[in-house]
C-alpha positions as CSV (number, residue, x, y, z in Angstrom):
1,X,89.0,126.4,109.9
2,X,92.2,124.2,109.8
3,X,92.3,124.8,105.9
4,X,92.5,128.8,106.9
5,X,96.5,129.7,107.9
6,X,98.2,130.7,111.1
7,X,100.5,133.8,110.1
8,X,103.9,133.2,113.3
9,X,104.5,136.9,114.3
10,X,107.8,136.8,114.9
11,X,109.7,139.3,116.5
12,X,112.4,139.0,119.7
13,X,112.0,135.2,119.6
14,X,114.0,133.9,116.2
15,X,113.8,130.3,116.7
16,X,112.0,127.3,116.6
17,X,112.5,125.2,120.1
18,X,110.7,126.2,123.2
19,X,108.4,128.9,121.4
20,X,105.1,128.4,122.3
21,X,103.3,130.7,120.5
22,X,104.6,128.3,117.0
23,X,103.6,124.9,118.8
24,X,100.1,126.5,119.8
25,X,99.4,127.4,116.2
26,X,101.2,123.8,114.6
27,X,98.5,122.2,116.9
28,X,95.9,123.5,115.2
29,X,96.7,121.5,112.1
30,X,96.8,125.1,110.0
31,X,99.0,125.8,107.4
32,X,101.3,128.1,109.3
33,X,103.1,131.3,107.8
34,X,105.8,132.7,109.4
35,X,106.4,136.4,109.3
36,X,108.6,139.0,110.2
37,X,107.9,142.1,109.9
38,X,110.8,145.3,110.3
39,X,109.1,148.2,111.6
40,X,111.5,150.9,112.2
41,X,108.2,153.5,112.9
42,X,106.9,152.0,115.9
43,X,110.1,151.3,117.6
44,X,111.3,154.8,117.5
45,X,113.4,156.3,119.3
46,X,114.5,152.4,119.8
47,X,114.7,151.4,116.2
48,X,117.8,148.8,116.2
49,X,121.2,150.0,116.3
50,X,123.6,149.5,114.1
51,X,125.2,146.2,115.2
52,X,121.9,144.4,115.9
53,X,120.9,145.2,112.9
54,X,123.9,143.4,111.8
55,X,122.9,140.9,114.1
56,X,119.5,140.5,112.7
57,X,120.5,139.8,109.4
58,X,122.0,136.8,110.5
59,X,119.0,135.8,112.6
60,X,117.2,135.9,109.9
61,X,118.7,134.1,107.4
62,X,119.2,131.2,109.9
63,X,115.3,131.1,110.7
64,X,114.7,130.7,107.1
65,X,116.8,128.1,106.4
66,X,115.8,126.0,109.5
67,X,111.9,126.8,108.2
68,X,112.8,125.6,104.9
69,X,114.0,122.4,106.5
70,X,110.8,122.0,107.8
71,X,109.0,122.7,104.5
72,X,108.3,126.3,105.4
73,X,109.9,129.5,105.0
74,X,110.1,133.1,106.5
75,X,108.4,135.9,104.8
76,X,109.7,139.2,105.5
77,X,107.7,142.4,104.9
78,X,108.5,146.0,106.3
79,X,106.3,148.6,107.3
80,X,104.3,149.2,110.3
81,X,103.4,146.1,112.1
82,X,100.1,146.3,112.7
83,X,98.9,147.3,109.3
84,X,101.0,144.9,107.6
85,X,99.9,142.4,109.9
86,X,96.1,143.1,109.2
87,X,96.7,143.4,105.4
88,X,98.8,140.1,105.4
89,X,96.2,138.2,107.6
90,X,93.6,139.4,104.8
91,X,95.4,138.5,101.8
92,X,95.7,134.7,102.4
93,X,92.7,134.9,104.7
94,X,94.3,133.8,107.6
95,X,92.0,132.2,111.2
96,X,94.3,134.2,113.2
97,X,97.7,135.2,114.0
98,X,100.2,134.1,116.9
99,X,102.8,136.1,119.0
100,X,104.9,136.2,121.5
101,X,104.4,139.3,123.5
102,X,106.8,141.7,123.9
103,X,107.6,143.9,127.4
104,X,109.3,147.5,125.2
105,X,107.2,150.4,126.3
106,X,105.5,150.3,123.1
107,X,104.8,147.0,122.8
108,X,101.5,146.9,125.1
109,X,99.9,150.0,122.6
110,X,100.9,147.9,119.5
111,X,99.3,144.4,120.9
112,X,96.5,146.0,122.0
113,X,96.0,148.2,118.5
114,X,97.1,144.5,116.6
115,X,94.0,142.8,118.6
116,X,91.3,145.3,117.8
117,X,92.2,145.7,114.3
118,X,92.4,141.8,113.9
119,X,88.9,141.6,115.7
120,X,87.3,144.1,113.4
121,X,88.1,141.6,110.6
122,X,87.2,138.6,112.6
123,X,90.8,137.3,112.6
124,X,92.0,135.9,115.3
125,X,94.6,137.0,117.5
126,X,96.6,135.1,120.2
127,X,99.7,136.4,122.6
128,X,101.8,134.1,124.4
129,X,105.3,134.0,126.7
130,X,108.4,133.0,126.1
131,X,110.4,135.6,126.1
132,X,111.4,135.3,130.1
133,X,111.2,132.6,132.9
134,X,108.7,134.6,135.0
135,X,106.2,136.6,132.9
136,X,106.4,140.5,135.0
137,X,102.6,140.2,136.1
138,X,103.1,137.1,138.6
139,X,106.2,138.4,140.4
140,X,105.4,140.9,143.2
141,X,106.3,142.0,146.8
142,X,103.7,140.9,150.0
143,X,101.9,144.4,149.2
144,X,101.0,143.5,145.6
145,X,103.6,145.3,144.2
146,X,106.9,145.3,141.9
147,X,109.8,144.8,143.4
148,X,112.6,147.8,143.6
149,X,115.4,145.3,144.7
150,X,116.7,142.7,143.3
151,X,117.8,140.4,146.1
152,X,114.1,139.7,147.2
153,X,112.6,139.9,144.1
154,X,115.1,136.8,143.1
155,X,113.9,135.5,146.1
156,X,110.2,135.4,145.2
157,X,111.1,133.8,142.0
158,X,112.8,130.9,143.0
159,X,109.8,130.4,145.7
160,X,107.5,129.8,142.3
161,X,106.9,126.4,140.8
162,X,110.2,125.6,138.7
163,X,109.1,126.8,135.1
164,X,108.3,123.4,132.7
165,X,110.9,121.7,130.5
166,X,111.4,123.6,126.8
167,X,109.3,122.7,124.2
168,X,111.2,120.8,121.2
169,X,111.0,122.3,118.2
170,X,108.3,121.1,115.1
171,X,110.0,118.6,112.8
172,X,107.4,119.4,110.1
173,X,105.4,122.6,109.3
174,X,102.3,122.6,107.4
175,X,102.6,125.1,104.1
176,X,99.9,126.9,102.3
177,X,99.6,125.8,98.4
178,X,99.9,130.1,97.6
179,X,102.8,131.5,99.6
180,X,102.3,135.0,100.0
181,X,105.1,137.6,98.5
182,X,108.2,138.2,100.5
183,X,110.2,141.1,100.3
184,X,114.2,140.1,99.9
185,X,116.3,140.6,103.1
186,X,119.4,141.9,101.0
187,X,117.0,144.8,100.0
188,X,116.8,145.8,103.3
189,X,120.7,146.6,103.7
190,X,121.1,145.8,107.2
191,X,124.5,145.1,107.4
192,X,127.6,147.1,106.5
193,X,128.9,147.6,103.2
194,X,131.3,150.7,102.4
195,X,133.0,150.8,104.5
196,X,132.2,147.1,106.3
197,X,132.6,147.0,109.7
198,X,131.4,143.9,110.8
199,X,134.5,141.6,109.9
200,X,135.5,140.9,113.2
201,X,132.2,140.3,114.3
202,X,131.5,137.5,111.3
203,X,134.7,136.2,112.5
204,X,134.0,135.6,116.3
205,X,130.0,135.4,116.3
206,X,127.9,132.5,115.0
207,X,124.2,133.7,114.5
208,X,121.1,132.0,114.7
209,X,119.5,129.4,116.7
210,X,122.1,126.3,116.3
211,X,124.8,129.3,117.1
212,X,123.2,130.2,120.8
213,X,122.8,126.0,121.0
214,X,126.6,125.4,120.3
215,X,127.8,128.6,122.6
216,X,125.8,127.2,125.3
217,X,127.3,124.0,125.1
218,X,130.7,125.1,125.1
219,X,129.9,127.4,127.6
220,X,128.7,124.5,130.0
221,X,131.8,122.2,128.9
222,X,134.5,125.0,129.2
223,X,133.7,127.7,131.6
224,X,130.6,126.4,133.8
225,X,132.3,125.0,136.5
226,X,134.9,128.4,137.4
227,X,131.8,130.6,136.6
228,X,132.1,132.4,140.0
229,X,135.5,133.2,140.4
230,X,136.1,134.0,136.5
231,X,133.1,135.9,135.8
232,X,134.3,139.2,136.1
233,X,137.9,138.7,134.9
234,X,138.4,139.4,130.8
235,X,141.3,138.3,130.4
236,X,139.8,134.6,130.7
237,X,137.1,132.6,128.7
238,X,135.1,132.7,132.3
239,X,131.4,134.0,130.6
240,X,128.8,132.4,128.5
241,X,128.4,135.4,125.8
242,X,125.0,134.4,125.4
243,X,123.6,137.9,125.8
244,X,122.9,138.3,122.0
245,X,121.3,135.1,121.5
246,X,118.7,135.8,124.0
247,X,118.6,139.3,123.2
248,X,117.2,137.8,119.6
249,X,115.0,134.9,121.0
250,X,117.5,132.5,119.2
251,X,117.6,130.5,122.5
252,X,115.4,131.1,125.1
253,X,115.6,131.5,129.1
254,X,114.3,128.1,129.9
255,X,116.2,126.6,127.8
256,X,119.7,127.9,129.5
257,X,118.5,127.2,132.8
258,X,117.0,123.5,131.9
259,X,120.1,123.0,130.4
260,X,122.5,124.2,133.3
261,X,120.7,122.4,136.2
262,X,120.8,119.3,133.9
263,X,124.7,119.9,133.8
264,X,125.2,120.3,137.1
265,X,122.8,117.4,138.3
266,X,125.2,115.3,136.0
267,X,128.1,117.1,137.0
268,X,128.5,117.9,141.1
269,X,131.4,120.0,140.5
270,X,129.3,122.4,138.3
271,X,126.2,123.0,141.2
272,X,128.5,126.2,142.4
273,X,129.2,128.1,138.9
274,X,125.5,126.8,138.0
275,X,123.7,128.6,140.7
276,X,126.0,131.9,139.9
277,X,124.9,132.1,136.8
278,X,121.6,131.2,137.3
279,X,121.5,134.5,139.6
280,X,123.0,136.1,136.6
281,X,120.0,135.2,134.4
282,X,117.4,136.3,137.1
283,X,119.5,140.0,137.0
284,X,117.9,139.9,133.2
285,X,114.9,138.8,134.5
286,X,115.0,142.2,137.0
287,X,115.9,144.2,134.3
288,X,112.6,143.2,132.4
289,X,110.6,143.5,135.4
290,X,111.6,147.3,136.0
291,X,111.2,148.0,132.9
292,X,107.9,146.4,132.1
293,X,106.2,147.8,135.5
294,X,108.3,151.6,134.6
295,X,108.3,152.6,131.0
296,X,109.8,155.4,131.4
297,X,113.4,153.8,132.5
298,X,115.7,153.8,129.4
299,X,114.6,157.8,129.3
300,X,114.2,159.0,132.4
301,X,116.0,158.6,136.1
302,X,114.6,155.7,138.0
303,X,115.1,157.8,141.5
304,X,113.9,161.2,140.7
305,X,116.2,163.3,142.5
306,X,118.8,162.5,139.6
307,X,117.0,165.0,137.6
308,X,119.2,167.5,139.3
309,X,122.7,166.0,139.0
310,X,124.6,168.8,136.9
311,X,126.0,166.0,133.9
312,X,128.2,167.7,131.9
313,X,128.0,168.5,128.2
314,X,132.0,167.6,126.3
315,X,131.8,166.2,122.4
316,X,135.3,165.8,123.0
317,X,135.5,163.9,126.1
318,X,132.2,161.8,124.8
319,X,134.4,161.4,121.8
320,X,137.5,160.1,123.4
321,X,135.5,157.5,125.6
322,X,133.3,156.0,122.3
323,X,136.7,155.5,120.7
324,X,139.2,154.3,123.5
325,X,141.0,157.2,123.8
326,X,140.8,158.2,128.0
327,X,144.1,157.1,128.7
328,X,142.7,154.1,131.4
329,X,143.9,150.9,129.6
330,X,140.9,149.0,130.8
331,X,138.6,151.2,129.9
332,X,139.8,152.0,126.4
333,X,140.4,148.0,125.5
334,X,136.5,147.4,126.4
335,X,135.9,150.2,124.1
336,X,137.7,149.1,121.4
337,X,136.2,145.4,122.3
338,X,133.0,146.8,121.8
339,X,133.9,148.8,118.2
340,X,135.5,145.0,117.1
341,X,132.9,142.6,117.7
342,X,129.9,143.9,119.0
343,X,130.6,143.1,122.7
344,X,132.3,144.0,126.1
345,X,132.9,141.9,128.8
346,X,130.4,142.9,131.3
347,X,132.8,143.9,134.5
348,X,134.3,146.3,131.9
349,X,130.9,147.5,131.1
350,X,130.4,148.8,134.8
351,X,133.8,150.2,134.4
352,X,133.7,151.9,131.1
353,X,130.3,153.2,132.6
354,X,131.5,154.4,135.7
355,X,134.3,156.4,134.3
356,X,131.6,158.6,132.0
357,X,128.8,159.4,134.0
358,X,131.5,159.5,137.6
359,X,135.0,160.5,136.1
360,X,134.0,162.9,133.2
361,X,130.2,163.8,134.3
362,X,128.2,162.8,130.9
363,X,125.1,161.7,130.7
364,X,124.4,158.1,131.1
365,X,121.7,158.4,128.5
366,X,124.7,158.9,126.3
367,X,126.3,155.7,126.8
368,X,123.1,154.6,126.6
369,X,122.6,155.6,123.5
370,X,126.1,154.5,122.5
371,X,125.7,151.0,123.7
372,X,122.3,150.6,122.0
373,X,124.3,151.2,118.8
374,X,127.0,149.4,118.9
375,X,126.1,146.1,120.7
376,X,125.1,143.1,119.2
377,X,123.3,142.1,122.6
378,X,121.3,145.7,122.6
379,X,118.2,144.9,124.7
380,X,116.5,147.8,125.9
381,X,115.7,146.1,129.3
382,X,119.2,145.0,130.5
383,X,121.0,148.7,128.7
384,X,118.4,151.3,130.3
385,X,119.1,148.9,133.9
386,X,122.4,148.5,134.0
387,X,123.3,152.3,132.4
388,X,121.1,153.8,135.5
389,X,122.4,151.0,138.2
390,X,126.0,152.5,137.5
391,X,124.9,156.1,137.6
392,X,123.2,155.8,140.4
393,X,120.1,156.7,139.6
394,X,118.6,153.4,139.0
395,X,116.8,150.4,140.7
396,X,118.9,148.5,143.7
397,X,121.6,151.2,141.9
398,X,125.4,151.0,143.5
399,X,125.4,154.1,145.9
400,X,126.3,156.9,143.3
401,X,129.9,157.6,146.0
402,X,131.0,154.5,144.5
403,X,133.3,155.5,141.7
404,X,135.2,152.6,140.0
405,X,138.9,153.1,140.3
406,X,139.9,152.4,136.6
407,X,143.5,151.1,137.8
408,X,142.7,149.2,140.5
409,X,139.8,147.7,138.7
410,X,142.6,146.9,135.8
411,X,145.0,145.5,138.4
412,X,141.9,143.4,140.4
413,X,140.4,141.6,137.1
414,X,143.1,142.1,134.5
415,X,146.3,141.0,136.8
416,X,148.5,140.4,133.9
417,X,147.5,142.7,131.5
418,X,146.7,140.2,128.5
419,X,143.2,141.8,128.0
420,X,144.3,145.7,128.1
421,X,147.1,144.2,125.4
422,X,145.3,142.2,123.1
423,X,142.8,145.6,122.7
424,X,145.1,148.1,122.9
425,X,148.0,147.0,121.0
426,X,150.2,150.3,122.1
427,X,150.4,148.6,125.0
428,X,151.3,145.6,123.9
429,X,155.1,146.1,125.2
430,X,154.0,147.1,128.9
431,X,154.6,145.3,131.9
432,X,152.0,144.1,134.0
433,X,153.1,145.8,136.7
434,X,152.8,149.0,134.7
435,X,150.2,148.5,132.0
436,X,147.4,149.8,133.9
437,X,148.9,153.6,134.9
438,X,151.2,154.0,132.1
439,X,151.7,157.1,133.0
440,X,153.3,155.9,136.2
441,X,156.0,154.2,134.6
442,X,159.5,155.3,134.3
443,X,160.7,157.1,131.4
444,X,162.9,153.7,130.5
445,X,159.8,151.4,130.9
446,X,158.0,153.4,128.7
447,X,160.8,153.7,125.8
448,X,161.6,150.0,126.1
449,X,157.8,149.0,125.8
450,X,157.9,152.0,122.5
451,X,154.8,153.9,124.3
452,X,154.9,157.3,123.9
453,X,152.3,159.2,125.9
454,X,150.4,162.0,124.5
455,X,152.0,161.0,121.0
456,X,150.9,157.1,120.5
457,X,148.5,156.8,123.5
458,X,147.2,159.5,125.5
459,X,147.8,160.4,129.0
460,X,144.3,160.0,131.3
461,X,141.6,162.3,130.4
462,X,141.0,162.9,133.6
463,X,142.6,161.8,136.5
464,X,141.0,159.6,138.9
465,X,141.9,162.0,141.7
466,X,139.9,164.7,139.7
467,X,137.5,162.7,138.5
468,X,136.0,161.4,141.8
469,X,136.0,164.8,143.3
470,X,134.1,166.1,140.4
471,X,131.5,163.3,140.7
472,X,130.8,163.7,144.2
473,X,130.5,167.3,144.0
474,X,128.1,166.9,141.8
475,X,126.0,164.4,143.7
476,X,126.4,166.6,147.0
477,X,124.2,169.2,144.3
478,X,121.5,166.5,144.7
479,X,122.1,165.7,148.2
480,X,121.4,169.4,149.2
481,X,117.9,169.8,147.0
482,X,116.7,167.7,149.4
483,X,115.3,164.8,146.8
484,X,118.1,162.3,147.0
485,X,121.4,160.8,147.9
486,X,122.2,157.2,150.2
């Protein structure tokens, strides 16, 4: 059969270098196709955002050049995966075709449906890892089963074997004589056009698998050894903004960590901010691990009694949050962070977060929803977690009484105001002292610095006074149904 191709599924996993499902079907000698297929039906209501898709593009084009070196290329088809799959596997009667598995809630249904319409073909069809460090299956509590808190579930995984070293990537790929048609990726418009939004993003974000490679190194050169104490400040290069590249598979989990306990085994100095951000990636891990064993998490509250919280319903105040516009400096530079290049630091995450489902009441499946559109690191694990650990409502959630004071928080991680500035340029004028309650200021401040509130930037949208007691009233709601509350 080693005349008969190996069709690469890929899909979450857009690289060549520690993937084993590609150096299980090179072994086999095959001619190997690479696929990818874009299959907005079965993701629904998940399809890709706006700014992944973006994101994607990118991916793409740098997997098919980095095939091409290898004397392959990437052929792209869209439609629903599992019948394309099957059609493609019969058109240049392929032995079988490789995956790596996927842990969204539909992505059980669709390997399952993928292997028994394969089998009635007599096609092969083979799932492996790759995606995470600890596959959701082999991580579980003394009782048998998942974990609901992070702390000993992080425990349990580093009491496992240390995963193996990353696989190197193929140097050559076998090709099939007959390459089978590819659709072009510039049909599929996935990036912005009229009007084009991305420019900021093109400008700060290098896609693809050498990208994530040469992030992670500068990450480990520049930042590594402070990781722990800069972490959660903005205003400083103290993160490794390698979310969307493992978000896309362009690098993978083992990888990062084989790389940073290399670094710090070089490095002494580095063993602290290694092991901090090491924790970090185990967090993702988590994330996967709730979502995997609960499918039900980016729709539906992981602690039930949250059903009865009273949200709030405001297109206006919605509105005003999406677009920067609350009046909290911190808050509104993350947002307009996240409109420039696809990305918020994640400390301003939790407080952009807190202030809409605390302050103002809404939904968190509306941030949710607005992240998922508007990040280039979307990832339906880490989003659904993290939206319900800042409600409340989630896994190992922050007690929901906790509600982020935007100012302070400004004060705490943003001391000089350089990140509220460098977003929101109205500010740019402000002292420190005053830059994160404007509205505190004297009237002189204020003219001197040109800000002009409720004209060029607004006054809070809520303040945090009102805000707070609104969100607690609301959670005493819950508290007195009897199904909830810390």
């Amino acid at each position: 059969m080693a005349d008969r191709p190996v069709i690469l599924w890929f899909r979450r996993n857009l690289r060549l270098a520690d993937h084993p499902a590609l150096d299980a079907a090179a072994a086999t000698g095959a001619p190997i196709i690479p696929a990818y297929i874009l299959d907005d039906e079965t993701a629904a209501p998940w399809r890709l955002g706006a700014a992944s898709r973006w994101w994607l593009t990118g991916s793409l084009r740098a997997l098919d050049a980095a095939l091409r070196d290898r004397g392959s290329w990437l052929v792209l088809r869209q439609g629903e995966a599992v019948t394309t799959l099957v059609v493609l596997a019969q058109d240049v009667g392929a032995q079988a075709v490789y995956f790596t598995r996927g842990y969204e809630p539909h992505a059980p249904r669709q390997e399952t449906a993928l292997h028994d319409a394969l089998e009635e073909e007599g096609i092969g069809c083979r799932r492996f890892g790759g995606r995470l460090l600890r596959e959701p299956e082999t991580v579980a509590n003394r009782s048998g089963e998942p974990f609901k808190v992070f702390t000993p579930f992080y425990k349990a995984c580093l009491a496992q074997e240390p995963a193996p070293s990353p696989l190197r990537a193929p140097q050559r790929l076998a090709a099939l004589a007959g390459w089978p048609q590819s659709e072009a990726l510039e049909d599929w418009r996935l990036e912005p056009a009229h009007p084009d939004w991305a420019g900021q993003m093109r400008a700060f974000w290098t896609r693809g698998e050498e990208g994530a490679k040469e992030r992670l190194r500068r990450f480990i050169d520049e930042a590594l050894a402070e990781y722990g104490a800069d972490r959660d400040r903005p205003d400083l290069n103290g993160t490794s903004r390698m979310s969307p590249h493992l978000a896309f598979g362009e690098i993978s989990p083992r990888q990062i960590r084989h790389a940073i306990e290399a670094a710090a085994e070089r490095t002494p100095e580095l063993e602290r901010g290694a092991d901090a951000y090491l924790r970090e990636l185990y967090w993702r891990e988590f994330s996967y691990h709730l979502l995997f064993h609960w499918p039900d998490l980016p729709e539906r509250p992981f602690r039930p009694a949250f059903k009865n919280l009273p949200w709030r319903n405001s297109a206006d105040d919605l509105r005003a949050w999406q677009e920067g516009r609350t009046g909290y400096p911190i808050v509104d530079a993350g947002m307009r962070q996240l409109r420039a290049i696809g990305w918020m630091h994640n400390r301003v995450r939790m407080i952009a977060a807190s202030l809409l489902t605390k302050h103002l009441l809404i939904p968190w499946r509306c941030g949710e929803d607005w992240f998922w559109d508007t990040l280039v690191d979307a990832d339906l694990a880490n989003n659904s977690a993290s939206w319900q650990w800042v409600a409340g409502s989630g896994a190992d959630a922050a007690p929901y009484f906790r509600v982020f004071n935007p100012m302070l928080q400004g004060r705490t991680f943003d001391p000089e105001g350089s990140y509220a500035r460098r977003w929101v340029p109205e500010l740019a004028e402000m002292p420190a002292e005053h830059i994160h309650a404007p509205w505190e200021a004297p009237e002189s401040v204020l003219r001197k610095a040109g800000v002009a509130l409720g004209v060029n930037y607004p006054f809070p949208i809520v303040t945090h006074e009102q805000g707070r007691e609104r969100a607690l009233k609301a959670y005493e709601a819950v508290k007195s149904a009897g199904r909830g509350g810390d």
